[in-house]
C-alpha positions in Angstrom: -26.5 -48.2 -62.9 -29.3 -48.0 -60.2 -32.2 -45.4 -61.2 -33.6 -43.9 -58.4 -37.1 -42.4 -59.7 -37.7 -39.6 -58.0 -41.1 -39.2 -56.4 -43.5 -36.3 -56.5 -42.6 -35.3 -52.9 -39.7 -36.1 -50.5 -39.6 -35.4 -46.4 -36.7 -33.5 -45.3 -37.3 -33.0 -41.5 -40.7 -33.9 -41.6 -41.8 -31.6 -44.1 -43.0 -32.6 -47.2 -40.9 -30.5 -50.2 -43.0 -31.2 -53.8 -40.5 -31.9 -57.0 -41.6 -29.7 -59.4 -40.9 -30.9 -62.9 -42.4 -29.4 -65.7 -42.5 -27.0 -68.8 -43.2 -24.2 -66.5 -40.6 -24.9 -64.0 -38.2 -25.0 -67.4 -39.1 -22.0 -68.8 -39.3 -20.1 -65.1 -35.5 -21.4 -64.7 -33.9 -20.7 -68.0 -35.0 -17.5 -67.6 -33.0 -17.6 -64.9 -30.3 -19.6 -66.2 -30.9 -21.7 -63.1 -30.4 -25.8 -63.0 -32.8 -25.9 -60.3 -34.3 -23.9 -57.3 -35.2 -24.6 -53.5 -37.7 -22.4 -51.8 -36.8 -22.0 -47.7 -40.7 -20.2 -47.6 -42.9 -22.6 -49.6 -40.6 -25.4 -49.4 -40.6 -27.1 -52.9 -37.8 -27.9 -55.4 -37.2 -27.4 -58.4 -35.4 -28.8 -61.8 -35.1 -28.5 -65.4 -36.3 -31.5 -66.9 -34.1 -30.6 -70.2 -30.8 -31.6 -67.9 -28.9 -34.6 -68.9 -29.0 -37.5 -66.8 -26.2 -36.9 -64.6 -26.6 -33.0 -64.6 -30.1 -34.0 -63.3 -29.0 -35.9 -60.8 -26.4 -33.4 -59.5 -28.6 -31.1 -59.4 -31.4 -32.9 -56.9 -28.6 -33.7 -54.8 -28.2 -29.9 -54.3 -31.5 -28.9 -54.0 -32.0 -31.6 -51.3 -28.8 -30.2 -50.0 -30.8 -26.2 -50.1 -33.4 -27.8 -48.2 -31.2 -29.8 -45.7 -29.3 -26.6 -44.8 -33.0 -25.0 -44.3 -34.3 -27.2 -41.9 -31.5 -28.6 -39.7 -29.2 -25.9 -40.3 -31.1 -22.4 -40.5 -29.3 -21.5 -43.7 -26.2 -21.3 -42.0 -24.2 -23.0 -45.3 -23.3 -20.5 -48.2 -23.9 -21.9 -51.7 -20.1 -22.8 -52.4 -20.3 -25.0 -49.3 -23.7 -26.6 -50.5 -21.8 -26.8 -54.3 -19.0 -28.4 -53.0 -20.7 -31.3 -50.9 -23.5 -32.3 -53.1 -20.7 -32.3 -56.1 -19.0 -35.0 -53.9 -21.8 -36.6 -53.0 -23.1 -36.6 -56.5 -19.6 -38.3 -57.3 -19.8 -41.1 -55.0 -22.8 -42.4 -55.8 -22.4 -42.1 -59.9 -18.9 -44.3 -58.5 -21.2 -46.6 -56.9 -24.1 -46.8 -59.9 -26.7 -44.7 -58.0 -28.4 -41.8 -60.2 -31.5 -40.3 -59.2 -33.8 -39.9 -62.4 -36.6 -37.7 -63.4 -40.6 -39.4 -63.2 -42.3 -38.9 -66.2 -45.0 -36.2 -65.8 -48.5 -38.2 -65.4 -47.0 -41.2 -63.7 -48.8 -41.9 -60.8 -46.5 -45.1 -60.5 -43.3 -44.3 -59.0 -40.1 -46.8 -59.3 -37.7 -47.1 -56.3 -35.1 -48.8 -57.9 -34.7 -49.8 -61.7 -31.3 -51.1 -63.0 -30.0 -50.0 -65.6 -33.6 -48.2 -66.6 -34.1 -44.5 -67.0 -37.9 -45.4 -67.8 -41.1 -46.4 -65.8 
């Protein structure tokens, strides 16, 4: 398996989205019963860090998807569309070893590609 550590902030269009990953964001989203969150205004995403590795995974690959749909879209997909492609996409690259992981919280250090590592 390839471990893809996510950074602190991505580029989607040319705008930089932050990955927030913290108690906060946890407790903000269980109280939602939320996986994860993408805001279209302030552009960030969001994700439980309690998620097990693959649901963790899946569940960047939809937020990425949220802000995708945002930028080059203008939020013309409905969630069941977004669902449905980043559950296939998510499928294909756990077929082909590819799993995007969480950093830990005060890494500075960021890994791009780790095999068969889900630590720094």
């Amino acid at each position: 398996m390839y471990a893809i550590v996510l950074p602190e902030t991505i580029k989607v269009g040319g705008f930089d989205y932050p990955i927030l990953i913290n108690d906060e964001v946890d407790r903000a989203l269980e109280d939602n019963r939320w996986r994860g969150e993408h805001s279209d205004l302030w552009r960030y995403i969001k994700i439980l860090s309690r998620l097990d590795p693959q649901s963790f995974s899946a569940t960047f690959i939809h937020e990425v998807l949220h802000a995708i749909n945002s930028v080059y879209l203008d939020l013309d997909l409905k969630e069941y569309q977004i669902a449905a492609i980043s559950n296939g996409f998510h499928q294909v690259l756990e077929q082909l070893g590819v799993r995007f992981i969480k950093r830990k919280v005060n890494s500075r250090t960021i890994t791009v590609l780790s095999k068969k590592s889900y630590v720094n």
